[in-house]
N, C-alpha and C positions, 0 to 999 in steps of 0.2 A: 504494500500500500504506500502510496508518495506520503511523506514527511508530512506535507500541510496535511492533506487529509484527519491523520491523526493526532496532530494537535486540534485541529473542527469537532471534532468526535469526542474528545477529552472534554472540551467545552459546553456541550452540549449539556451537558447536566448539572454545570456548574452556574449555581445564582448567585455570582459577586456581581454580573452584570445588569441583571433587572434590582439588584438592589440598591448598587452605584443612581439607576433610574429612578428609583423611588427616592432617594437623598435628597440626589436633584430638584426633583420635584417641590417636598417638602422645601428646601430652598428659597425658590422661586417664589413661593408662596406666605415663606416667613420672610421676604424681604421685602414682595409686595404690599405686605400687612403694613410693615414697619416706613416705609417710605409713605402710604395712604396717614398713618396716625401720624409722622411727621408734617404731612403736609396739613393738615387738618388741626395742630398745636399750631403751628405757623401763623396761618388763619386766623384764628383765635387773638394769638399774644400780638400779630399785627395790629388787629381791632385794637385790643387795649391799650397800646401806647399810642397808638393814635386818638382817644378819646383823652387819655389823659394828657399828651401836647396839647389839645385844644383845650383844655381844661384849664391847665398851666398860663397858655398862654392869654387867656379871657382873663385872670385875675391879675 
C-alpha cells in the first residue's frame, strides 16, 4: 500500500480533528460575544460622558 494511503487510514478514526473544529468554533463565538458586550459598554459609557460634559459645561 503507498505511504500516504496509510497515514489517511491511520486518520480516519482519529478525533483531534473535528475537535480542533469544535474549539474553533467555540472561539469564534466567545469572541463574538465579547466584542458584541464590548461594543455595547462602549455605547453606554459614550452616553455618559457625554451627558455629563454637557452637564459640566451648563454650570
Amino acid at each position: 500500500m503507498v505511504p500516504w494511503m496509510r497515514s489517511l487510514w491511520r486518520l480516519l478514526p482519529d478525533e483531534d480533528g473535528p475537535t480542533a473544529v469544535e474549539y474553533a468554533v467555540m472561539l469564534a463565538l466567545i469572541i463574538t460575544f465579547c466584542l458584541a458586550a464590548i461594543g455595547a459598554i462602549g455605547v453606554n459609557t459614550n452616553g455618559n460622558f457625554e451627558s455629563l460634559s454637557s452637564r459640566l459645561s451648563s454650570s
